[in-house]
C-alpha positions in Angstrom: -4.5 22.2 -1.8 -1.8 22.0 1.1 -2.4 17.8 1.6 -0.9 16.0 4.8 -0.3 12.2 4.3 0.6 9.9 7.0 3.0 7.3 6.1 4.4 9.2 3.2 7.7 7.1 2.7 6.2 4.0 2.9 5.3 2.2 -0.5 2.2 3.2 -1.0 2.7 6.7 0.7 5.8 7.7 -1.4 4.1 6.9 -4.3 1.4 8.6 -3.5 3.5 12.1 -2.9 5.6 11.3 -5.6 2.3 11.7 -7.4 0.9 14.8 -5.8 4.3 16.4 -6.7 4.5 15.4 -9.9 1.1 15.5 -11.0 -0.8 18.2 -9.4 -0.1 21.4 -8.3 -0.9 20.9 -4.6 1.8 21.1 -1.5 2.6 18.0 0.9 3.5 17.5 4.4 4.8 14.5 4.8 5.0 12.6 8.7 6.3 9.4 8.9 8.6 7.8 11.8 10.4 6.2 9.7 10.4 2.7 10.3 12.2 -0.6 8.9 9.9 -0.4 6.3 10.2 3.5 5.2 11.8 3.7 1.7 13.2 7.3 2.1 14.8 6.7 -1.2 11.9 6.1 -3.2 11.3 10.1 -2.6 14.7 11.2 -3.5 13.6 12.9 -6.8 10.9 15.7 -4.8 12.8 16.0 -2.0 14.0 19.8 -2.6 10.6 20.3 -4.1 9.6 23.6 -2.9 5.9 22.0 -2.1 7.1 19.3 0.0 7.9 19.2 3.7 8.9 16.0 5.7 8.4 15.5 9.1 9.3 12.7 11.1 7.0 12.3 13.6 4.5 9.4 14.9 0.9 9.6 15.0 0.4 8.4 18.4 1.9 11.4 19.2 -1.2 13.8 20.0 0.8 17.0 20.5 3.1 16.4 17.3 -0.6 16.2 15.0 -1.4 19.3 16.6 1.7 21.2 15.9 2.1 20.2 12.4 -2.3 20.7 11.9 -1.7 24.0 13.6 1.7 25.3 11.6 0.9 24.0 7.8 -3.4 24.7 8.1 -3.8 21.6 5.7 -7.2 21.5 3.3 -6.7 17.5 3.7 -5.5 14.3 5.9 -4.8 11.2 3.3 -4.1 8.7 6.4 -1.5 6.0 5.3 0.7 5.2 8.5 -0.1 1.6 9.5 1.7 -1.7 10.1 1.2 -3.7 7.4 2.5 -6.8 7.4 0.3 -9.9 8.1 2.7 -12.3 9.0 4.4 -9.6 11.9 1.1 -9.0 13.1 1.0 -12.6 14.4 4.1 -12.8 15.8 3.5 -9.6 17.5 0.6 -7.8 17.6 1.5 -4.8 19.7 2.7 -2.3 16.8 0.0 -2.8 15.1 -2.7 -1.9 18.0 -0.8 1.0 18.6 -0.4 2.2 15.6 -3.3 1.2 13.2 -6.0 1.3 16.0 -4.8 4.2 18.6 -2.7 6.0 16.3 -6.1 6.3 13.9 -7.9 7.8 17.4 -4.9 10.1 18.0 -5.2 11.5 14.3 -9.0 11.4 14.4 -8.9 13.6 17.4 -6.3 15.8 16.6 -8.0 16.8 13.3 -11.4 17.1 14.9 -9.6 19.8 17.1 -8.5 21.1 14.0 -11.8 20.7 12.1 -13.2 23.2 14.7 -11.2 25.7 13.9 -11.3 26.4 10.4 -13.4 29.5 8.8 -16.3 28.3 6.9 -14.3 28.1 3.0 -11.6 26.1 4.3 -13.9 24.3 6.6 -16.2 23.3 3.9 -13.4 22.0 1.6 -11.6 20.0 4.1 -11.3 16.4 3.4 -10.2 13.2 5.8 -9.4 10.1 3.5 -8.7 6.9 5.6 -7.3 4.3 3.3 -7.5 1.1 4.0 -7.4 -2.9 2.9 -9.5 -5.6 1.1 -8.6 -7.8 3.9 -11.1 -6.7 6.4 -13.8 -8.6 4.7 -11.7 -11.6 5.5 -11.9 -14.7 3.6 -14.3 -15.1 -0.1 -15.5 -18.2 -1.4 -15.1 -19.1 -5.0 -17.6 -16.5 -7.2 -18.5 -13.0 -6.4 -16.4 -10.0 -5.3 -16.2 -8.1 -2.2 -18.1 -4.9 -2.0 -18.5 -1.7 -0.3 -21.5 -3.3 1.9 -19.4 -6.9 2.1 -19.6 -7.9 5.9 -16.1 -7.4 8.3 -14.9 -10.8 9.0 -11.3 -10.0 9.7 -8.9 -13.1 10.0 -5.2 -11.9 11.4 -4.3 -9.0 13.8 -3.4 -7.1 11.3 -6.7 -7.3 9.2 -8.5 -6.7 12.5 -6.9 -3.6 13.5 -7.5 -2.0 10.1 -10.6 -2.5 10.6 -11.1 -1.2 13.8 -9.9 1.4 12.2 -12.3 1.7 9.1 -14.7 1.8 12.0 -13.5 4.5 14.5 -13.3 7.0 11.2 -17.1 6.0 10.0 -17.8 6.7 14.2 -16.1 10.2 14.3 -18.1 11.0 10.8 -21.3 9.9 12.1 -20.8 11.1 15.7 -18.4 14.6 15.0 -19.7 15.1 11.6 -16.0 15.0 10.8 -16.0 15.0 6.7 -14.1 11.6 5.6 -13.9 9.6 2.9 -12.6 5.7 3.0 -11.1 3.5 0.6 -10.6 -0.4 0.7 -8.1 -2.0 -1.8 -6.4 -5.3 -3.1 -3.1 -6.3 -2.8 -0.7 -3.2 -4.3 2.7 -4.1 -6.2 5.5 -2.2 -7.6 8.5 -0.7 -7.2 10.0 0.3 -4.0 7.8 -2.2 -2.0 9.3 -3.9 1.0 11.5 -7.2 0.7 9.2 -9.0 3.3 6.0 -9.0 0.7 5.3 -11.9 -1.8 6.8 -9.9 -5.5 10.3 -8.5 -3.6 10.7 -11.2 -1.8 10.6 -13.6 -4.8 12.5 -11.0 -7.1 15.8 -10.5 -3.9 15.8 -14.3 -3.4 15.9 -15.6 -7.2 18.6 -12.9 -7.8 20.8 -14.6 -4.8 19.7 -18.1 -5.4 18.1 -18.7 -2.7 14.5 -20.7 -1.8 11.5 -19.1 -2.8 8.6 -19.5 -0.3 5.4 -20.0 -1.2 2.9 -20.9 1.7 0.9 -24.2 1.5 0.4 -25.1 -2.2 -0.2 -21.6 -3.6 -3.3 -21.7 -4.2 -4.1 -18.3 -2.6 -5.5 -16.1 -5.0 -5.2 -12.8 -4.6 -6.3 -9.1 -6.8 -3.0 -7.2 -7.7 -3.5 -3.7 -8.0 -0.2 -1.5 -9.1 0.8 1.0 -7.0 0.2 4.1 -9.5 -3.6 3.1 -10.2 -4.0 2.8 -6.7 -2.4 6.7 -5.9 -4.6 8.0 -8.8 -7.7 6.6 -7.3 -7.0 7.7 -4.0 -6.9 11.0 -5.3 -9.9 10.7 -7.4 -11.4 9.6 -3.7 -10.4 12.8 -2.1 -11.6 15.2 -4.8 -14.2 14.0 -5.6 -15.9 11.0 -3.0 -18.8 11.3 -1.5 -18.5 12.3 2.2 -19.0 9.6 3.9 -18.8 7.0 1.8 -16.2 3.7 1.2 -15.1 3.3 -1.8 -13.6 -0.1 -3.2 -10.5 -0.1 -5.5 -9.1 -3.2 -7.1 -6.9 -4.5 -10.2 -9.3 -6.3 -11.9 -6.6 -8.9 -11.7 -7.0 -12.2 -9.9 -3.9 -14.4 -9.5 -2.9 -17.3 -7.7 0.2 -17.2 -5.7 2.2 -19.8 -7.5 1.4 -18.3 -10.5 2.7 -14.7 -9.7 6.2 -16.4 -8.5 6.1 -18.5 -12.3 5.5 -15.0 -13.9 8.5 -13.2 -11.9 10.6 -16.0 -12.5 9.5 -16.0 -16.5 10.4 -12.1 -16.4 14.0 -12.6 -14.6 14.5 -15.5 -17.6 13.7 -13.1 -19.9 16.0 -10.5 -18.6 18.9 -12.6 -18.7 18.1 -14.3 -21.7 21.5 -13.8 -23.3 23.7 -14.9 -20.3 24.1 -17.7 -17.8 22.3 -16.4 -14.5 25.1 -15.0 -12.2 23.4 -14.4 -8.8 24.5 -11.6 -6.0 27.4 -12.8 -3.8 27.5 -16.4 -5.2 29.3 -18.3 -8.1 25.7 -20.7 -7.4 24.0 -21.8 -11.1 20.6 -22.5 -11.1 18.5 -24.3 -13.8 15.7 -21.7 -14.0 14.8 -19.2 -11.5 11.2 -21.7 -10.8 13.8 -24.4 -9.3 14.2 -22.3 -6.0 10.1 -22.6 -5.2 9.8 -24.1 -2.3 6.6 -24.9 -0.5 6.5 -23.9 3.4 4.0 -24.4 6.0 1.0 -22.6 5.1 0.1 -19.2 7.6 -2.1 -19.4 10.4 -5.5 -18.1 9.5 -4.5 -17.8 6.2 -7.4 -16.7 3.6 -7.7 -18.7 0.8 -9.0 -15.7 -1.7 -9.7 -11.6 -2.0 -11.2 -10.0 -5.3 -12.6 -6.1 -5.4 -15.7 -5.5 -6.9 -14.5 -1.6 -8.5 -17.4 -1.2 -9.8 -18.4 2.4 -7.1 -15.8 3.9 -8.4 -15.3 2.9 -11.8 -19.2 4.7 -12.3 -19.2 7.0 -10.2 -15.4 9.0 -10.6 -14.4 7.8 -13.6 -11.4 5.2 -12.5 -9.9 2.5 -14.2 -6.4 0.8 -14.1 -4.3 1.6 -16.6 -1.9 -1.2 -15.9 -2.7 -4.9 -16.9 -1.0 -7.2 -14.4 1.4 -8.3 -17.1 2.3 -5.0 -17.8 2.9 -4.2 -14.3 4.7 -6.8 -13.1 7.3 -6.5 -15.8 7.8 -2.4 -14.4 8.0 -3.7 -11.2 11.0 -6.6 -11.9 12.8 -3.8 -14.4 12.3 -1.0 -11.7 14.4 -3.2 -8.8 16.9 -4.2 -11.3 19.7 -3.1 -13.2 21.8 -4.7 -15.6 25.4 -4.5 -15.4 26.3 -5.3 -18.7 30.0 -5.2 -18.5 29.8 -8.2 -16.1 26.6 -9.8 -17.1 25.6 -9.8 -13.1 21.8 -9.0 -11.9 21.9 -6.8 -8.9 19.1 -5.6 -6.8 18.6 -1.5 -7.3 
């Protein structure tokens, strides 16, 4: 397949075309405007791939879509450009709206132009896969799981215009008979992710000794899904989801927010086991890296717990997680780290 993806060098977009490139034998175009939270970096081993094309571009931009739709005749959209951070979308929802919410129309519309074009091969084989968050179904009381019929109750900005989005695609495939597919997962984690998330943001601060938030007692509990299983079942979602249909993809791994920060910092003691801690930029010693947790002012609106039911797709395509949460976390602290064991320091990678 010729695959587009939106919001290829962000974390969950780079790993995603890192594993189209490396894993199957189909070609991506890549648009992405680059923002603060691109990791161009993270795609640095396919760049020269013969299969893969980058363009930067934004999706708001209607006549870009059509260009690149019209120029590289894609078999599928895997939609991935969105703001995504929870705690900007309060401060300033604007982005988000723009891009989550009419940057969804602008794609939506473009490809429906594009949709009508095709021959009837490529037209039946084409594919539209919106993926999307657990945090739509806002907030879950103790027991049970969200699943793909859970209610929307969307708590932030952020979480809202996500699922506006979810919406608008479900409208254009009921309405335009576009053919889509939709996925809702838990919280990803791995390497590459931006600083301003929960696991980077405790791994760059215990490295330069400074305070590790945690909002309100951190008791927030949250499913962690790594980044890989997520790419593979998005993939699984394209190929071989029902058009249609939403499917739900989680970890299978419910953690409380103190307790991830105890487990990074457990995994940081380990790795510099053998020496005394010397941080980035500082002379600073610390007695354990769980001595710079500091509790902060808890988020406004924040929801107190998320789980995924995976059950859909664990039946019906075959997916399961390969990666325990143990296991993953420890790739993710060893993937932003090196050691440099002349000098005994940790730096970030």
């Amino acid at each position: 397949m010729v695959v587009l993806v939106t919001g290829g060098t962000g974390f969950i977009g780079s790993a995603l075309v890192r594993f189209l490139i490396e894993q199957t034998e189909d070609s991506v175009i890549n648009i992405d405007k680059l923002t603060y939270a691109s990791t161009p970096c993270a795609l640095a081993g396919i760049e020269q791939n013969e299969r893969y094309q980058f363009v930067e571009g934004d999706i708001c931009d209607r006549q870009l879509l059509l260009g690149v739709l019209e120029q590289f005749q894609p078999d599928a959209i895997m939609h991935l450009a969105a703001e995504s951070h929870v705690d900007r979308s309060i401060s300033g929802a604007d982005e988000f709206i723009q891009t989550n919410i009419v940057g969804t129309f602008t794609l939506l519309e473009a490809c429906r132009d594009y949709y009508s074009t095709l021959q009837d091969e490529k037209r039946q084989g084409f594919r539209f896969h919106h993926v999307s968050t657990d945090e739509v179904y806002g907030d879950l009381p103790d027991g049970g799981k969200f699943t793909e019929q859970s209610s929307y109750a969307p708590s932030s900005p952020y979480s809202a215009s996500k699922a506006a989005a979810d919406h608008l695609v479900r409208a254009w495939h009921r309405t335009y008979a576009l053919p889509v597919v939709l996925s809702n997962c838990s919280n990803n984690y791995g390497p590459y992710q931006h600083v301003e998330k929960l696991i980077p943001l405790t791994i760059s601060n215990a490295l330069q000794g400074k305070s590790i938030p945690i909002y309100g007692s951190g008791q927030q509990v949250r499913d962690w899904l790594y980044v890989d299983d997520h790419v593979r079942a998005l993939y699984q979602v394209l190929c071989n989801g029902q058009l249609g249909e939403t499917y739900n993809i989680g970890g299978n791994s419910e953690m409380r927010n103190i307790d991830v920060v105890k487990k990074i910092c457990e995994i940081l003691e380990d790795v510099a086991a053998d020496s005394p801690y010397s941080l980035q930029g500082s002379d600073k010693r610390i007695d354990g890296f769980a001595s710079l947790i500091s509790f902060v002012t808890d988020r406004p609106g924040h929801d107190v717990r998320y789980a995924i039911d995976a059950t859909k797709i664990q039946k019906e395509l075959g997916w399961m997680p390969k990666e325990s949460f143990e296991s993953g976390l420890r790739k993710t602290v060893e993937g932003r780290l090196k050691v440099d064991k002349s000098q005994g320091d940790l730096e970030l990678r």
